[in-house]
N, C-alpha and C positions, 0 to 999 in steps of 0.2 A: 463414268460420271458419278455416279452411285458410291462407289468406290474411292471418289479425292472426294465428295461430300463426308463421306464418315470418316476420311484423314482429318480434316481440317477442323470438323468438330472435334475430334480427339487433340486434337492442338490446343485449341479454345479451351478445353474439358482442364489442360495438361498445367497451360502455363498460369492461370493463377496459384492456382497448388507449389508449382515451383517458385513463384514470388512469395507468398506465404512460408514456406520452409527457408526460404533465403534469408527473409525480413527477419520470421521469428528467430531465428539460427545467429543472426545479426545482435538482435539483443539478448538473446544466452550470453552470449560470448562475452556484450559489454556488463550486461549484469552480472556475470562471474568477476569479471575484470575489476567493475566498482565498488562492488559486493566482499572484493578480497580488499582491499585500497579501505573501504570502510573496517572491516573486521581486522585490519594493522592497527587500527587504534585502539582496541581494547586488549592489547596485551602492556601498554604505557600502565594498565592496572598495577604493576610489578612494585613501580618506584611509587605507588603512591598509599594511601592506608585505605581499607575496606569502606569506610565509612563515604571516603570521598568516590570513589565506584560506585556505591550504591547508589549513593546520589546520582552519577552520572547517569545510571539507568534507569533511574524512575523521569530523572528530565526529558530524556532520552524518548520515556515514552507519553509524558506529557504531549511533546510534539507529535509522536506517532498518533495518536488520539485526536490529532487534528482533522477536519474531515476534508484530508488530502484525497482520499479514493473518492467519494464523491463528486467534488469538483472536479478530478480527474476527468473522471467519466460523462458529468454533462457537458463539458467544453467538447469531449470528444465526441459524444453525441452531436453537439449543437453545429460543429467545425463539417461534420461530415455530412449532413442533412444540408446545409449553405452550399456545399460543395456541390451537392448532387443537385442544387436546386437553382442552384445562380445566386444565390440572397447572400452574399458577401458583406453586402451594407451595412445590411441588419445584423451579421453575427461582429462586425465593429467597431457597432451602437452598444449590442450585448456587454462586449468583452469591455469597453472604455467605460462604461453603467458600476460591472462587477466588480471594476479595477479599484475605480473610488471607493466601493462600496466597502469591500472588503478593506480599505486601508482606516476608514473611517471605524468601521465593526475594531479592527486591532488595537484602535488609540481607544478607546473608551476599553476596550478587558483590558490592557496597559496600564491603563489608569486604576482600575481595580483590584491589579492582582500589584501593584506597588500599596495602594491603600491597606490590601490584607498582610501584606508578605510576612508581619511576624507569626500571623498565624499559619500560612501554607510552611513557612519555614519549620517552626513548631511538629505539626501533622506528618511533613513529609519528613523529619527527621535528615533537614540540610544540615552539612556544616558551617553556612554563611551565606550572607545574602548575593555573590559575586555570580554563583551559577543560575541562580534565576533571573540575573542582571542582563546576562548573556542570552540567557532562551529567550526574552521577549522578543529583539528583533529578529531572533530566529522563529519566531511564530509566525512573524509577516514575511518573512521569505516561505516559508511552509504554505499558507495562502498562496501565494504568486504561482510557485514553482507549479502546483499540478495543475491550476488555471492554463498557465500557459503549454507544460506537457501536453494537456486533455489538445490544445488546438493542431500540435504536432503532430500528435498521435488521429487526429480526426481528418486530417488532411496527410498521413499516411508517410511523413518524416522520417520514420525509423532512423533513419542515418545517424541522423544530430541528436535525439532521443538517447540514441546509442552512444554517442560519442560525448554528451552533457553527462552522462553517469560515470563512464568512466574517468573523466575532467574533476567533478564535482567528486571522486571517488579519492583522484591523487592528491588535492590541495585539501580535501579534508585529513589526509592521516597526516602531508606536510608542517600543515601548519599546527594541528592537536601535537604533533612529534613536538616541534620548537617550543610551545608555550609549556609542554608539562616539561621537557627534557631538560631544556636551555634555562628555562626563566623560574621552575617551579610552580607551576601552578597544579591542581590537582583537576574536579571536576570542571570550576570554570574553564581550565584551559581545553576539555578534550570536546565539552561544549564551544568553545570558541574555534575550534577547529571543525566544528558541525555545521555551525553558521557560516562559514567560510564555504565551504564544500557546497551548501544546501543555493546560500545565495548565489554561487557563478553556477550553477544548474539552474534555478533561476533566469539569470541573467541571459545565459548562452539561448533557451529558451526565447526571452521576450525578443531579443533582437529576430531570432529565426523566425519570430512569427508576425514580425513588422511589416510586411506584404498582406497582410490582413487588418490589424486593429488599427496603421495607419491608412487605410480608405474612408471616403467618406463617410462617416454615419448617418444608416437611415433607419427612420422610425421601425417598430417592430412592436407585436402585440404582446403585452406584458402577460396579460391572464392565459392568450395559448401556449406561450414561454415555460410559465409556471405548470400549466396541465404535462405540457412534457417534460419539467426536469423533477418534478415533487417524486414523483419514485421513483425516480434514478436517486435523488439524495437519501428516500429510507432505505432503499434498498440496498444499494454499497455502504450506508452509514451500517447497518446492521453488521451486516460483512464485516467491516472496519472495525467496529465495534467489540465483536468475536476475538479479533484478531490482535488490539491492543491492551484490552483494558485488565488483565489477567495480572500482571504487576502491578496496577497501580491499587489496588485489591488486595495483595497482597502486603504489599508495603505497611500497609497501614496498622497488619498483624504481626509482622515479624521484625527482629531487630538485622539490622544493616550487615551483621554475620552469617546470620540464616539466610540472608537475601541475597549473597556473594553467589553460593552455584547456582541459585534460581535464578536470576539475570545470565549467569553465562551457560547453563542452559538454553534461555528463551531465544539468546544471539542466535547459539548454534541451530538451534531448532526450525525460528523462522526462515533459515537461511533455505530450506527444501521449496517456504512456498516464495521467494525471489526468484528463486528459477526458473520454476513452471509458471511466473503469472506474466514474462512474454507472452506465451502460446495464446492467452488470451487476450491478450492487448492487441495483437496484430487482428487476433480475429474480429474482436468489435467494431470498427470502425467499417469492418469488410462486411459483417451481419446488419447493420444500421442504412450503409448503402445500398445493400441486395434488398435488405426489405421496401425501403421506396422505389425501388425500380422492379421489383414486384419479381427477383432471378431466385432461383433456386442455389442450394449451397450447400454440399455436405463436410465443412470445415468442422464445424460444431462437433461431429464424430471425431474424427483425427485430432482435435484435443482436447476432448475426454482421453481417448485411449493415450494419446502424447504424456498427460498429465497423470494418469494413475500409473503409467509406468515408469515417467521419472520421477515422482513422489515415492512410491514404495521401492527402486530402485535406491536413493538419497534417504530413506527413511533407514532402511537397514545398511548402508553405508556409514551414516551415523553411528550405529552402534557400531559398527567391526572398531570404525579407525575414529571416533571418538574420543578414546584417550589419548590418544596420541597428540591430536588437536588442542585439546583442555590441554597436555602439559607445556603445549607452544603457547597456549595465549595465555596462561592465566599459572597462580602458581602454586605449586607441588598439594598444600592443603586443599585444594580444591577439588582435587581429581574425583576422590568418590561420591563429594556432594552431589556432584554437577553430574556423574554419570549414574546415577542414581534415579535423577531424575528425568535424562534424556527419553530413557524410552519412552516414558508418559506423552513428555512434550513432543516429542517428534511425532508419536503417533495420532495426537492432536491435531496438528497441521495438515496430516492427509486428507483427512475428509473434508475438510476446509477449505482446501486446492481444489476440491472437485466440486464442493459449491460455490465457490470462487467463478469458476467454467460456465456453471449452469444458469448464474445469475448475468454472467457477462449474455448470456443465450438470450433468455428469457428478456433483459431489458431492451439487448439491442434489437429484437424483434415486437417490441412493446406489448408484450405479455406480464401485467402488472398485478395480475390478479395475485398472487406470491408473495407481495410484496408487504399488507397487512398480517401475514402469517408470518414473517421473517421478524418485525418492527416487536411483535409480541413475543415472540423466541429471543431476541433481544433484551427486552423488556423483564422475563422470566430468570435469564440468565443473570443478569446484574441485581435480582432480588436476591436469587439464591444464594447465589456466594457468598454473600456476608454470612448470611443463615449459617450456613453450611460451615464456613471458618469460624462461626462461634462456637458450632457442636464440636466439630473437631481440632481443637486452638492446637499448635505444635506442628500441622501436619501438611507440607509444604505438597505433598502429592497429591491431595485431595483436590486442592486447587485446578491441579491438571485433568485431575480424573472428572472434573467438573463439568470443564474447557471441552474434555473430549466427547463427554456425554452429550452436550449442547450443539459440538459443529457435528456429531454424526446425526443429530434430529435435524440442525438445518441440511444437511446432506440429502439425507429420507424428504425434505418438504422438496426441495428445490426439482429432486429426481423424479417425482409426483408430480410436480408441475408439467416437468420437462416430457415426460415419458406416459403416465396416468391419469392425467387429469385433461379431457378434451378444450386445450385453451382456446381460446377466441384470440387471433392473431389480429392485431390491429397495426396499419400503416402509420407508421412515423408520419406527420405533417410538417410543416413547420409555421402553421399559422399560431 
């Protein structure tokens, strides 16, 4: 008896672990899939002049700079705490509140950034106003899209999660292929191919999660709302933050030649943390549930180690076969720019991936205390760099060497958190 009691725990012990590795393994696969579908469109660079690239890439990461991860994360917060709790209603009310809210917040910066545009065009050194034409309604599909991912990923979809990236993956290189190929177009078009891609991710999302925001809405308390998502938004904002804002920083120091390998760098570079930042998606949603229901869970191990070994594995993969890659997507002059500057950048991204982890730990167990110390290292980061590109005008590495300084302090803080600093573990509510 004794004996099918410790089988059948070990069953219990076994099979989440095996959903977990299924799930996460699910979206490797479609994130390599979408990941390669998206990086076919940055070899259309070929036919087109530097200057219209560049642009591409600073648009490119205007959006990235949207605060996709945070919304991400409280929908998936919020999806997964309703879930465990029955409050359906309420998360609804939430999501039909946000839905408006958010469209309303995009029509008024629409309106602003069309008021300013000869000056952002100016500043960012466009070559017309047709590509900022295009990113705006690609800003409000950017809004949408991780609202609705966060509610998939919080009620543990993977499937479609998986299957929207790599969708959103193929009609974006399709349709960027025709508009720069077929019709001519240069940044506009590989933008209009981003919008396309970004809004049926979007789209495939809202419907999958129409068994939810179409229930009836019921009231829900705005101020304990706010107590639970206010750090989750500094907290991934910071992340995010880290993790975009390095180009557009740069851009503003160097001319559209210089900023050729450093954009296709940054492509190759970030491609290490798409990889590993499954391993943490699956786990959130599974750390947010275990903490209200009060289970024990040694995931949080299994990806740290998952992630520092596919990050420095993908980090020195990078260099081996790096040029090889640079001479498929981009062309022949670019090759020593851009591998010049990989190792910098790639090596940036690893500790990044691993507070990437720590932070997905930390919130979905609501340990917040971390989260003031992140918003400041944030904060610290986007002084210095100017600073720092004055003293050393010309020096596209510095940048990086910047980047890496800052995610290996947030690395050091989060790792403190996680591991040296006795935190005070506090239950998810959902009042």
């Amino acid at each position: 008896m004794h004996v099918e009691n410790v089988e059948v725990k070990t069953q219990a012990a076994v099979r989440p672990h095996a959903a977990f590795f299924r799930q996460s393994g699910w979206l490797m696969i479609a994130n390599i899939a979408g990941g390669l579908m998206t990086l076919g469109v940055h070899p259309l660079n070929k036919g087109i002049p530097d200057s219209e690239y560049t642009a591409f890439a600073v648009l490119l990461m205007v959006v990235a700079c949207m605060p996709t991860i945070p919304l991400q994360m409280v929908f998936a917060q919020q999806s997964a705490l309703a879930l465990a709790t029955g409050r359906k209603g309420q998360l609804s009310g939430m999501i039909r509140r946000v839905w408006l809210g958010t469209f309303l917040i995009w029509g008024a910066g629409a309106l602003l950034v069309l008021f300013f545009r000869d000056f952002i065009i100016a500043r960012w050194q466009l070559p017309g106003l047709a590509g900022l034409v295009v990113t705006l309604p690609l800003l409000l599909f950017s809004f949408w899209m991780p609202m609705f991912s966060g509610v998939m990923q919080g009620k543990q979809d993977f499937l479609w999660i998986g299957w929207s990236a790599i969708l959103g993956g193929v009609f974006r290189l399709g349709i960027a292929a025709f508009l720069v190929i077929v019709l001519g177009f240069g940044a506009a078009g590989m933008m209009g191919g981003t919008l396309v891609g970004v809004g049926l991710t979007a789209g495939i999302a809202i419907w999958q999660t129409r068994g939810l925001w179409t229930l009836r809405p019921e009231p829900f308390d705005w101020g304990g709302l706010l107590r639970q998502i206010t750090p989750l938004i500094f907290g991934f904002g910071a992340c995010q933050f880290m993790f975009t804002s390095d180009t557009l920083f740069a851009k503003a120091y160097f001319s559209p030649d210089a900023m050729k390998p450093y954009a296709a760098a940054g492509t190759l570079s970030r491609g290490l943390l798409w990889l590993v930042m499954p391993l943490a998606a699956v786990m959130f949603p599974k750390l947010v549930q275990a903490n209200v229901r009060s289970e024990k869970s040694n995931l949080f191990v299994l990806v740290v180690l998952g992630t520092a070994v596919l990050g420095l594995c993908g980090m020195l993969g990078l260099w081996l076969v790096g040029p090889v890659v640079v001479k498929m997507l981009y062309k022949s002059g670019d090759l020593s720019g851009t591998m010049a500057l990989i190792p910098w950048y790639a090596g940036a991204m690893v500790p990044l991936a691993l507070a990437n982890v720590m932070v997905n730990d930390l919130m979905a167990r609501a340990r917040f205390q971390v989260v003031p110390y992140m918003v400041l290292l944030a904060l610290a980061y986007g002084i210095s760099l100017p600073l720092i590109l004055n003293r050393f005008p010309g020096r596209l590495e510095v940048v990086l060497q910047t980047l890496g300084g800052f995610n290996l302090l947030l690395f050091l803080i989060c790792a403190w958190f996680v591991w040296g600093k006795p935190g005070r573990t506090a239950k998810a509510n959902a009042n």
